[in-house]
N, C-alpha and C positions, 0 to 999 in steps of 0.2 A: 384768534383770541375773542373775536367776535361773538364768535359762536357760540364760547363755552360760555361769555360773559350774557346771551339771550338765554342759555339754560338755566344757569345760576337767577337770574330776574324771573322766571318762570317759576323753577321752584320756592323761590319767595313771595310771586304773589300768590300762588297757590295755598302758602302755611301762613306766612305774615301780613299778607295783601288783604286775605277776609276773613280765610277760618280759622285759625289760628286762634287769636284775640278770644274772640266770641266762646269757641270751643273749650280752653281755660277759664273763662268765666262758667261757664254751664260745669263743668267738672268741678271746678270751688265749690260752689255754691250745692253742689250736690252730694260732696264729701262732709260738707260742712254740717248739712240739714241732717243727712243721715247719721253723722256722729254724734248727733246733738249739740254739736256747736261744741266740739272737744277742744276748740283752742281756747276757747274763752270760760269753760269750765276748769282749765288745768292751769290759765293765767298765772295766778298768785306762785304755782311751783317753778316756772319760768325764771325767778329773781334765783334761786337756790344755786343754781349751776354758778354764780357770779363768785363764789365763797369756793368755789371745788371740792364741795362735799362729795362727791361720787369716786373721785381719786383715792385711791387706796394703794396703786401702784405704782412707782415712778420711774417703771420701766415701760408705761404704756401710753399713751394718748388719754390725756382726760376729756373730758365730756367740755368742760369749760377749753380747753387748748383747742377741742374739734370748733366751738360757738366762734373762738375768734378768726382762725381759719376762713371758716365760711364766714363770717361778718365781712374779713378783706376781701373775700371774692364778692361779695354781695354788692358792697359798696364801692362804690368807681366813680367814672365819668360820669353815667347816672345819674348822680345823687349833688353833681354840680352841674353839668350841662344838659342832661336830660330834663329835670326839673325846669328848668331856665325855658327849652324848647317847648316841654308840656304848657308852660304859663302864657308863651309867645302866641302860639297856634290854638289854644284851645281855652283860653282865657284864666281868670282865680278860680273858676268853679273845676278845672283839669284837678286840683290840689285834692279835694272833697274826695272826686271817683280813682284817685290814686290812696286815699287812706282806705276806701270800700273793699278795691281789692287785693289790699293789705290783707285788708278782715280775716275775707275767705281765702288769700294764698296760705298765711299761717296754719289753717286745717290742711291746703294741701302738703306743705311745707313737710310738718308733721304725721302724714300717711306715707310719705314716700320716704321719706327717712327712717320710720320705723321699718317699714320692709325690708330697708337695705341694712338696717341693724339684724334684724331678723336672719339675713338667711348671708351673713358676712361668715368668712372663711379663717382660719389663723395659718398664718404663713409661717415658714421655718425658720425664720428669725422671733418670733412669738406673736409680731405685729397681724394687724385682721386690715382686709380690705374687701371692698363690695361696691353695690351701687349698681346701679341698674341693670347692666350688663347682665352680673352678675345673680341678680335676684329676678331675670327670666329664666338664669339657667336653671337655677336649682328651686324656683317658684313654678315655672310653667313647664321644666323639663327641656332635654337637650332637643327636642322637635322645634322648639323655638331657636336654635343657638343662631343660626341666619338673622334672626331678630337683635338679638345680643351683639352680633359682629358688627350691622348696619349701626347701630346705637354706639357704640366704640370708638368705630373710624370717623364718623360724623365726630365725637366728641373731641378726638382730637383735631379734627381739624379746624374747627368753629373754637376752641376756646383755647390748645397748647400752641395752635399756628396762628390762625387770624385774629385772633382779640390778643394776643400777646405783642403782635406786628404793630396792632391800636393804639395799645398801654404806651409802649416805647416813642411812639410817635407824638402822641398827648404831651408827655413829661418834657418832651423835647422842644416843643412847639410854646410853652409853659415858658419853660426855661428862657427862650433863646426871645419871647415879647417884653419877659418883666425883667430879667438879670440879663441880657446881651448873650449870653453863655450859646457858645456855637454848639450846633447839633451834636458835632463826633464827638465831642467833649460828651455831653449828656449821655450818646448812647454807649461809649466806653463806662465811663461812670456805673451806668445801668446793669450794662453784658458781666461786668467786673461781682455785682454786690448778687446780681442775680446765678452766677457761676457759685458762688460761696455756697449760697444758700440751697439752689438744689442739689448740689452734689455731693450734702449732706441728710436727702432722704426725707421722709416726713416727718422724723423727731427735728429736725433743724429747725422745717417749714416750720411748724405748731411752736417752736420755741422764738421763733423769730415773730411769730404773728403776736404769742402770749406778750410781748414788749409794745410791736410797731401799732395793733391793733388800738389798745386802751388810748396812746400818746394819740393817736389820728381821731380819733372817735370823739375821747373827750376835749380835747382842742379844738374842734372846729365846733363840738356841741356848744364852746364856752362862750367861742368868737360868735356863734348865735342866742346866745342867752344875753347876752352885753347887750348886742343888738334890739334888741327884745325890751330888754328894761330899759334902754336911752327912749326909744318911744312906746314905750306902757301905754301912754294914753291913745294908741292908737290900736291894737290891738283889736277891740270889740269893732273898729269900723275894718278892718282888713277880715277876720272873722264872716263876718255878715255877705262882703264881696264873696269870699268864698259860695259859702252858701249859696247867697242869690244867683250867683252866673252860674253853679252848677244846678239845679233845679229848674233854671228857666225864667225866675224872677227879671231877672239882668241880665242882657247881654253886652258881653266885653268884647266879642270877638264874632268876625262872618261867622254862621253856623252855630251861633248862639250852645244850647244844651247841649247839641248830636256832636260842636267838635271836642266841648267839654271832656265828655264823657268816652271820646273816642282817646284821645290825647293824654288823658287821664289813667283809664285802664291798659292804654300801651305802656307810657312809659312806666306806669307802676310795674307792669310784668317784666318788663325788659331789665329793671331794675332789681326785682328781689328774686327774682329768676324761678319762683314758684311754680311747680309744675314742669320745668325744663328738665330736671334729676340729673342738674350738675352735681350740687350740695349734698346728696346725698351719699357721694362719691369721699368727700371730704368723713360726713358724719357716719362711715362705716366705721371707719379708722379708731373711734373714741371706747376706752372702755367703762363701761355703765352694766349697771344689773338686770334691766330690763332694755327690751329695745324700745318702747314707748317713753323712756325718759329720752335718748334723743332727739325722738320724735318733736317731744318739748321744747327740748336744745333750738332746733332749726325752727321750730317754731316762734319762736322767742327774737332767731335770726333776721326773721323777715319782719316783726313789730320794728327792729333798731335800725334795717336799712331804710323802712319805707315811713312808718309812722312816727321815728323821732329824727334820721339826719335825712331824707326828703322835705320834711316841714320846717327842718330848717334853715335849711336854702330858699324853700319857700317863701318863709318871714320874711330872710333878709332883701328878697327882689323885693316884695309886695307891699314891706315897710318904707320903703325906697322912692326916689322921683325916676327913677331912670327909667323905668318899666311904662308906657304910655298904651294902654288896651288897643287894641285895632290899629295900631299904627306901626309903620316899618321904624326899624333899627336895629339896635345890638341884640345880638340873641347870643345863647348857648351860654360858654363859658365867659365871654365878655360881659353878658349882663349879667351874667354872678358876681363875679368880680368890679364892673362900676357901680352897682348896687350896694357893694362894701366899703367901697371906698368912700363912696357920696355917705355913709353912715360915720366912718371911722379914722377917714384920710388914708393917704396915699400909701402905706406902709403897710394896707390892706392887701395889696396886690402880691407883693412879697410874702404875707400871710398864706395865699389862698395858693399861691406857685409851691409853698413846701407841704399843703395840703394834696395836692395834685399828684407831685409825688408819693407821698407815703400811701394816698388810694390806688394810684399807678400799680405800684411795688409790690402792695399784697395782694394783688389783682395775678400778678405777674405768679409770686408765689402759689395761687390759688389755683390758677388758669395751668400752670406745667403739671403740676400732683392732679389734675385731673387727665393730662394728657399720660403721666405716668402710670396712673392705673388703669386706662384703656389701655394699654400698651403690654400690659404684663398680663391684661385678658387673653389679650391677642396673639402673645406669644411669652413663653416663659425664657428666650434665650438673655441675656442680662446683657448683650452687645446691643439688643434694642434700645434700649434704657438709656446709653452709651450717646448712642447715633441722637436719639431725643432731645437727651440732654446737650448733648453741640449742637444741635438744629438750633431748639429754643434760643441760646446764646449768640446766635447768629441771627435769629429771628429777628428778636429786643435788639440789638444792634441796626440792622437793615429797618428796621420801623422806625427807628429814632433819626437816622442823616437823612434818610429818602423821605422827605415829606409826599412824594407821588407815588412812593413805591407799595403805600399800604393799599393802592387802588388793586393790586396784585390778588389782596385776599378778600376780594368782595363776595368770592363764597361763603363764608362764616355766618353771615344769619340767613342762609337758606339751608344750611347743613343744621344750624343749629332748631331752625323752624324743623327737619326732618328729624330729631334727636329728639324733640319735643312728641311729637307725636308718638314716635314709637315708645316713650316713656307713660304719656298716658294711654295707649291700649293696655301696658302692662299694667297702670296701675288699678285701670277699671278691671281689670281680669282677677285681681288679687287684691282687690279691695275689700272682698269677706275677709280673708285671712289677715288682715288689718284689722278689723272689728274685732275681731277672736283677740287679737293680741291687746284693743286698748280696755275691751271688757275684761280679761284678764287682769289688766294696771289697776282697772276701775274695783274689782270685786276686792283686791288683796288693799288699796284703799281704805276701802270701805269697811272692811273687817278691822280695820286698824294697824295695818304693816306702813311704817314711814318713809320707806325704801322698797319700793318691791320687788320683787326679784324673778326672773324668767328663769323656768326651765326645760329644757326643750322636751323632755320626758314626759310632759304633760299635752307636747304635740308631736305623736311621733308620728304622726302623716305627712308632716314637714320636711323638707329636707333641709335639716338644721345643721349643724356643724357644733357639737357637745363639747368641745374645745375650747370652743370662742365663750363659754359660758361657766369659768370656772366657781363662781359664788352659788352654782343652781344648787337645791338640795341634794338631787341624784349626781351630781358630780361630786359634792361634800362626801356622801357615801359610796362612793365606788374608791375613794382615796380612803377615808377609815376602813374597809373590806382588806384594799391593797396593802 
């Protein structure tokens, strides 16, 4: 076990240890400049999706059921205990270089996602799926499919095995500090809600997210807005800290700027997952007219993990006495939770354990339908699917009683640092045919189309799939011909 566990630590510091980090930043920021800043020119159309104007069919995945999807995956642990960590080790100024690359993942967010819209499949149930795998096969050609397969198995194992073994353990652990509630209790609970729900497919998933998603998001949004306006007057001074410790004005913490800024763009990425081409796995699935409007979708996804429920975990440490800069004590999830309580009272704790949960759950949800459509890359027999689905089930189980048993899957962020990489060669490789597609959104815009509309007939150098795109023009007329 040794062994495999020096491999496993190898391969992570290899992706997460140096390059990794850095390498996502220079690819942001690069996608960002060259698109001219397409996430922050398309912003205002971001809100539209919230209404499910692109839905026209209610036999498919809407564009809005794919956002919340990926929102539950987005947001986790993250966005309570990561936040917490980033503030601990890298001081208020971590908050600053966690909205930065916010910024620039949104453009990535939104390149990678439209590709996997782009070149998504329709399966003989009518449903589409795609996502990276998939959009080297039929973007770079089956010479890459070796590409495609490493990118797969990596995915399932870092996010339907190892981060699900995580979730179940979280909730459990949650559970069993603020309610007493014994482990097996929790992980039957779990194994039980989480059986339901996948073994009814991705209309389930998306219809269970379209509920749990809004109740999680805007709940905890609320329990920080409370927060917020109990001390209003304090705001422009927590503000300022920010700033100043990220800049260099103020240091809060050894390492002053450099841990800031390190602490900061970690867990921001680890967090909205930009650039990993989990999500974009999720946002194949949604049907829309163009593939640049999901692009928006996911783009939109990574503004609501990182720059609205990140900042508000934020707030609530930094508005707080619990949080003391450079000094040992509560970290992670504990000083999220004394942080609320010392705000709200003790009834806060109970708040933040049924928040836990329901980020747990959609996480859970998010994390299997990524493991399942690797799975049906890999192989089409439907006994796979089967076996996946009882893993998982057993998985959330065994992560939830075993509080030591999830040391088992410490390969998950070196498979997932490997999923990464091989996701941005693809996406630098096919980042023209990205341009091609948002200049296309951008001209029918501009000409005055409110909806635009993709047709693959306009790129038949593509390997497109003329299925998946039943609103295009030359699809409208091959059915009036028929």
């Amino acid at each position: 076990m040794s062994f495999f566990n020096s491999i496993f630590d190898l391969v992570n510091n290899l992706t997460w240890g140096w390059a990794l980090v850095p390498i996502l930043v220079i690819f942001g920021v690069f996608f960002t400049t060259a698109s001219g800043f397409v996430q922050l020119r398309f912003f205002r159309r971001m809100f539209g999706v919230l209404k499910g104007d692109e839905h026209s069919d209610p036999t498919k995945i809407s564009a809005r059921e794919a956002l919340f999807v990926s929102v539950g995956g987005r947001v986790g642990g993250g966005n309570i205990a990561g936040v917490a960590v980033a503030i601990t080790a890298g001081g208020p100024g971590a908050v600053f270089w966690m909205w930065m690359i916010a910024l620039v993942g949104m453009c990535t967010a939104l390149i990678e996602a439209t590709l996997a819209q782009a070149f998504k499949r329709t399966t003989p149930s009518g449903d589409y799926r795609g996502g990276p795998a998939r959009t080297i096969i039929h973007g770079l050609g089956e010479s890459y499919r070796w590409l495609a397969v490493i990118y797969a198995v990596c995915l399932i194992a870092s996010f339907a095995i190892g981060f699900n073994a995580f979730q179940g353990n979280t909730v459990a652990g949650a559970a069993l500090d603020s309610l007493n509630v014994p482990r097996v209790y929790t992980g039957a609970f779990l194994s039980i809600i989480t059986a339901f729900i996948i073994f009814g497919g991705i209309h389930r998933i998306a219809k269970a997210a379209d509920v749990v998603i809004p109740v999680m998001a805007f709940g905890y949004i609320g329990m920080a807005l409370l927060i917020i306006v109990i001390n209003i007057t304090s705001i422009p001074a927590v503000l300022w800290d920010i700033v100043a410790n990220a800049l260099g004005f103020r240091e809060a913490v050894a390492g002053g700027m450099g841990a800031a800024i390190a602490q900061g763009l970690r867990r921001g990425l680890f967090s909205n997952e930009a650039g990993l081409g989990s999500a974009p796995n999720v946002a194949a699935t949604a049907y829309v007219k163009h593939p640049v409007s999901q692009g928006i979708t996911q783009s939109f996804s990574v503004f609501i993990d990182t720059i609205i429920i990140c900042s508000c975990t934020a707030f609530v440490i930094l508005l707080a006495d619990v949080y003391q800069p450079g000094a040992e004590g509560v970290d992670g999830v504990a000083l999220t939770q004394q942080s609320m309580v010392s705000h709200v009272g003790g009834w806060a704790q109970y708040f933040l354990t049924f928040a836990i949960l329901l980020f747990a759950f959609s996480s859970i949800m998010y994390n299997y339908y990524l493991g399942e459509n690797a799975m049906t890359f890999l192989s089409e027999n439907p006994m796979a699917i089967l076996v996946l689905r009882i893993a998982i089930i057993g998985i959330v189980f065994l992560g939830a009683v075993a509080p030591g048993a999830t040391a088992v899957f410490s390969f998950s962020d070196p498979m997932m640092g490997i999923l990464a990489v091989v996701n941005l060669l693809a996406l630098m490789m096919l980042f023209p045919v990205a341009l091609r597609l948002i200049s296309d959104f951008q001209d029918q815009v501009a000409s005055g189309v409110a909806k635009p509309v993709f047709d693959p007939a306009n790129f038949e150098d593509l390997d497109t799939d003329p299925t998946a795109w039943p609103d295009a023009p030359s699809a409208t007329e091959d059915r009036a011909v028929n």
